[in-house]
C-alpha positions, 0 to 999 in steps of 0.5 A, a space after each residue: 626895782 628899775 627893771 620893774 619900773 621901766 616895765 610899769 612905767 609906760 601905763 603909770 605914766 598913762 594913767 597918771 596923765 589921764 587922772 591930770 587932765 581929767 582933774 583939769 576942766 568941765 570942759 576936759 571931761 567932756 573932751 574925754 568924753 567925745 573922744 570915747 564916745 568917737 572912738 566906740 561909735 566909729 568903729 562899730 559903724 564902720 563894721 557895720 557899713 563893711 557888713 552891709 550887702 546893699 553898702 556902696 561898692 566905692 570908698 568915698 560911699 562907704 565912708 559916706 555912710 559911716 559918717 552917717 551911721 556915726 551922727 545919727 547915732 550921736 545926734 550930730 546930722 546928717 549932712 553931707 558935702 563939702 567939709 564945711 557943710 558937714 563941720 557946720 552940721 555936726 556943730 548945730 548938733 553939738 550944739 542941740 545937744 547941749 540945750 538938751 542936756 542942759 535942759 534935761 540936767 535943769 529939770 532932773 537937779 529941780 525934781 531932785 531937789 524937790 524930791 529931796 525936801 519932800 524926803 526931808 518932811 519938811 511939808 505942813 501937815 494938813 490934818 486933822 484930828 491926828 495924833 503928835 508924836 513928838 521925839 524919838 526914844 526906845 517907848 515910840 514903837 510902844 506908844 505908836 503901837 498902842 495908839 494904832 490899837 486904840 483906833 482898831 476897828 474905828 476907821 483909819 488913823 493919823 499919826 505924825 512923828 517930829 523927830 530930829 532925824 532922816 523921816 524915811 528912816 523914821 517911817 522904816 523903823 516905826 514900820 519895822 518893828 510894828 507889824 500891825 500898823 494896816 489901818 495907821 497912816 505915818 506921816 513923819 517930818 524931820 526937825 527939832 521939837 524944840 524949834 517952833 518952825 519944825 514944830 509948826 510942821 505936824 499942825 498941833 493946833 488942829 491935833 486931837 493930842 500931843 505926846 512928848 516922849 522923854 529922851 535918855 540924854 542929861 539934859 531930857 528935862 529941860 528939852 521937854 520944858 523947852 519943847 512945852 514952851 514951843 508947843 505955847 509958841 505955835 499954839 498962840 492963845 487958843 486951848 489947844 490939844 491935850 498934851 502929855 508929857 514925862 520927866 524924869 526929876 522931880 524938880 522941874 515938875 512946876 516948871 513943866 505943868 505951868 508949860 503945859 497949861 490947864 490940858 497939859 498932863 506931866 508923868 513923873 517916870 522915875 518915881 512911878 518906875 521906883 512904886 511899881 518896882 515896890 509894888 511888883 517886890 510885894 505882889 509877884 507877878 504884877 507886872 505882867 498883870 499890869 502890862 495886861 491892863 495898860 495895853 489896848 489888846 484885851 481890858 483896860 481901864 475906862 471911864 464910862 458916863 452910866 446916867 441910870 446909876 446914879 443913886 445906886 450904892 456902890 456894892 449893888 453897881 459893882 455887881 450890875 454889870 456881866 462883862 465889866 468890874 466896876 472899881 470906882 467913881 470920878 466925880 466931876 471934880 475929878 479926883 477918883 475915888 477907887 474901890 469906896 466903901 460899899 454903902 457910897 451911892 453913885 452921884 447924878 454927875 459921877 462918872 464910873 471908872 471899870 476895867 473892860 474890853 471896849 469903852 462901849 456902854 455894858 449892858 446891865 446885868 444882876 450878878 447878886 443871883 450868882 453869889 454863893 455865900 457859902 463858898 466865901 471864905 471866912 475874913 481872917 486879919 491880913 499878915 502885917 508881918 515886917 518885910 525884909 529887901 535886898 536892893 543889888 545896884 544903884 541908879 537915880 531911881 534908887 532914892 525914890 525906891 528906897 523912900 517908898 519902901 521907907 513910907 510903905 514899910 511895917 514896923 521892924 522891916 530891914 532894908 540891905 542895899 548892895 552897891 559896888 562902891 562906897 555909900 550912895 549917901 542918899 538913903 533917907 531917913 530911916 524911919 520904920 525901916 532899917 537900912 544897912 549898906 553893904 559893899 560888894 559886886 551883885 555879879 559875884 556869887 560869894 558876895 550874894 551867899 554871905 548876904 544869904 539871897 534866900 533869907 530875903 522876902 524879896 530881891 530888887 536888881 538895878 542897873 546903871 543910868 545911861 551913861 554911866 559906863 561903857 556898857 549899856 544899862 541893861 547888861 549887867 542887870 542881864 549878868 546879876 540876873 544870871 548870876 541870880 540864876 545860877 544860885 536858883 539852879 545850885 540850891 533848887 530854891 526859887 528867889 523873889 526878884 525882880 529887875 529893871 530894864 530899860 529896853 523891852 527887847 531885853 526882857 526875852 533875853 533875861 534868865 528870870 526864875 520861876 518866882 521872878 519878873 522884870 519892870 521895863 520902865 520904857 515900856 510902862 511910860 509909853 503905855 501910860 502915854 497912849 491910854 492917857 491919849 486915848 482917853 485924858 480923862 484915865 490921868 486921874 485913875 493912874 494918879 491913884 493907881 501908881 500912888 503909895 496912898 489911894 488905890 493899887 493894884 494886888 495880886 492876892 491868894 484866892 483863899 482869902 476870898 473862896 474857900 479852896 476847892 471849892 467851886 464858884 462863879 467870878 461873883 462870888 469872889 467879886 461880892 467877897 472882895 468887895 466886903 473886904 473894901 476891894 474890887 475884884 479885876 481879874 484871876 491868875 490860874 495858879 502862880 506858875 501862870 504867865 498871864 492874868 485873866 482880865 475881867 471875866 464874867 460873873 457867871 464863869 465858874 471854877 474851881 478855885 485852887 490854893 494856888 490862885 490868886 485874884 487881882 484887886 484894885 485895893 485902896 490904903 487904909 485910913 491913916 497910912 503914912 498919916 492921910 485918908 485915901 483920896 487926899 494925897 493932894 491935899 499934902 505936898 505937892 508933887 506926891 501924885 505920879 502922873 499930875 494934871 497941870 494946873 494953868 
């Protein structure tokens, strides 16, 4: 041990006093500096004067030119002389080099600085007819992406995002995971949503929308009131944009309306979620078939002004046209009514609600010429069978899933729910259905075999909320769907279930079966989102849409509208749903298929085989749950999903 100290001792002792007096002064440092800088510089001109054939042949000349060489190389001066003269000229040059420097280092820290807050975003934006985009949740590259293709074709967009978080990484991440953003312009700025100042930044005054995307955190709700009451703040009394935002409990749905003033439109997430997952339980294959309609890359529901239909009967107008299916009416009240009945003539200020490509005007078109009646399958009385669930997890949407089966459900239907611990204590009153809880784990296969899995109509799968345990939300709704799947592949037998997820890249890595489907419920708010941005006037038809009472979206067999095998045009099973008071929308080839044919044409022909089937939009019949279609707001407020504030 001493032989090794008095070995290292001489260069830790160096090192220790050079680390010291480095830590001393500004003024040390640049002493170190000097003496490094003299001490390469030195040396290297004096090689260089040695080296020279033209050098002085003498001493004092030869070290005459190395001082020269060494203060031309520092920016000393040159003068020689008397040592005072050269003392007094390397003093000037230190001294013009400080100014410099301090100068230099003046000008850097103020365009550093500079450049910094502009990095920051926390410039006003200047635009115009943008878009707002306001938080950073999992659906912001959904809504971004949409927006981007809504615009496609009609010249450059703006889209500017207020996030509390770094704008360059913002703009990196939105740019990242959306590839086709060539004729979007970003203009992200940092700060809180909730803070008036940072609001005022993205200029929602001057924006044609503003969308408020819902966070995971406990206290999402209240942020998005608060942020409702900012947008107020900065908007001052004037009408302002249309705004959108989603909440998840139902409770602060007044409050957020009264924020939201008279253009202020509310979606409800979770209760939408909860009858989607209903809808998608009874109509396999739904959700694939709902995300068709909800995007902005094929069909989509429009709202078109058609002044030449008025006075036309609806089932006349919803044949008129080749490349649109007409599915109903907005009156200029605005309440829709989808899928009338045929003898409702078309008023001279109702707009028509159609599933198309564009949101061009259609040209107009006779498809009664291509109806074959005697392809129509003969009407014979729909199964009102009673169903019977199996919901595996528990989660703040199960209540709402539980009370719409509840409302939904045919006499006789049963309800099992299969949680890890003890009983949820929020299921409803039974009613129609009966509800039986079960305690068990869903990631064990014995559990899932006593309840035999396969005796059930179908299974709905829900994860945890976020934050409910270590693990991410989505994962063991992953591990049951495995689970699931496993039995699938032991028994040879397909299962009916469908899964919530809360990340739409999880849906590539779930084990779905043949007869199963996932609801990302990120991913339907942010489509519901950017269609009501492109066009506010779609809130009202996704109210009755997503409604339990009023219109919804099924996928129904082919052979209740042609008979099997039969070749025939799209207008004839249009003309058959029609007299079944449905309308038509699209087509999947076989069940096995992975998409949905949106509104083809009402020439196209096909043979329809057993196994396809049709997609409707189909409203309740009268008297369920104890209303008529198109009243539902006339009964407790709150039932309607997507909610247009009232001022």
């Amino acid at each position: 041990m001493a032989e090794r100290w008095r070995r290292d001792s001489l260069r830790d002792r160096a090192r220790y006093l050079f680390d010291t007096t480095l830590a001393r002064s500004t003024g040390t440092l640049l002493g170190w500096l000097a003496v490094c800088c003299l001490a390469v510089v030195v040396p290297v001109s004096a090689l260089l004067v040695w080296t020279d054939p033209n050098a002085p042949s003498t001493l004092p000349g030869r070290l005459t030119a190395v001082w020269r060489t060494s203060t031309e190389t520092l920016r000393l001066g040159g003068a020689t002389g008397a040592p005072l003269r050269m003392l007094l000229s390397a003093l000037l040059g230190l001294i013009a080099l400080l100014c410099v420097s301090t100068l230099i280092g003046v000008i850097t820290t103020g365009l550093g600085e500079r450049l910094a807050e502009l990095r920051r975003g926390r410039s006003t934006v200047l635009e115009r007819d943008h878009v707002v985009v306001l938080g950073w949740a999992d659906q912001i590259h959904t809504v971004v992406g949409e927006l981007a293709a809504a615009r496609a074709g009609r010249g450059p967009a703006v889209i500017a995002v207020l996030a509390d978080r770094d704008p360059a990484e913002t703009e990196t991440a939105l740019r990242a995971g959306l590839r086709d953003l060539v004729d979007v312009r970003l203009v992200c700025r940092t700060g809180s949503p909730t803070d008036p100042g940072a609001l005022a930044l993205v200029n929602p005054a001057a924006a044609a929308s503003v969308l408020l995307l819902p966070s995971e955190r406990a206290d999402a709700d209240l942020e998005v009131v608060r942020v409702l009451l900012a947008l107020r703040t900065v908007c001052g009394d004037e009408p302002g944009p249309p705004v959108l935002a989603a909440l998840r409990d139902r409770r602060y749905l007044p409050a957020a309306r009264l924020a939201a003033g008279p253009r202020g439109t509310v979606l409800e997430t979770d209760l939408t979620t909860a009858r989607l997952l209903v809808q998608s339980a009874r109509s396999p294959g739904l959700p694939a078939a709902l995300r068709d309609l909800l995007d902005f890359a094929g069909a989509e529901f429009h709202v078109l002004d058609v002044p030449e239909a008025a006075g036309t009967p609806f089932a006349e107008l919803a044949l008129r046209f080749e490349t649109a299916c007409v599915v109903g009416l907005l009156p200029a009240d605005g309440r829709p009514l989808l899928t009338p009945p045929p003898e409702t003539v078309v008023g001279p200020r109702d707009r028509l609600v159609v599933v198309a490509h564009d949101d061009t005007a259609v040209p107009a078109f006779d498809g009664r010429a291509y109806v074959d009646p005697s392809a129509v399958a003969a009407p014979g009385p729909q199964p009102q069978e009673p169903a019977r669930t199996l919901l595996l997890g528990w989660n703040r949407r199960a209540p709402l899933v539980v009370d719409v089966l509840r409302r939904t459900a045919r006499p006789g239907s049963v309800l099992h729910v299969l949680t890890g611990g003890p009983d949820p204590g929020a299921l409803p009153d039974a009613g129609r259905l009966e509800i039986v809880h079960h305690v068990g784990d869903p990631l064990c296969p014995e559990t899932l075999r006593d309840l035999d899995v396969f005796g059930y109509d179908s299974v709905l799968v829900l994860g945890p909320d976020t934050g409910a345990g270590p693990e991410r939300p989505d994962d063991r709704v992953l591990l049951t769907l495995l689970t699931l799947r496993s039995i699938e592949e032991d028994t040879g037998r397909p299962l009916p279930v469908v899964a919530e997820l809360c990340d739409s890249r999880n849906r590539a890595l779930a084990p779905l079966g043949p007869a199963s489907d996932v609801v990302v419920r990120g991913e339907l708010t942010g489509l519901l989102l950017a269609q009501i941005a492109h066009d506010p006037a779609l809130a009202a038809v996704f109210d009755e849409v997503f409604a339990v009472r009023g219109g919804a979206l099924a996928l129904r067999p082919a052979g209740h509208y042609v008979r099997p095998g039969r070749e025939a045009s799209f207008a004839t099973v249009a003309a058959a749903a029609l007299d079944r008071g449905e309308s038509a929308i699209g087509y999947r080839a076989g069940a096995d298929a992975d998409g949905v044919t949106l509104c083809p044409g009402r020439t196209e022909r096909r043979v329809w085989a057993a196994d396809d089937e049709i997609l409707v939009v189909t409203a309740a019949p009268a008297g369920a749950d104890g209303t008529l279609p198109g009243m539902r707001r006339d009964q407790h407020e709150g039932d309607s999903p997507v909610g247009a504030s009232s001022g």
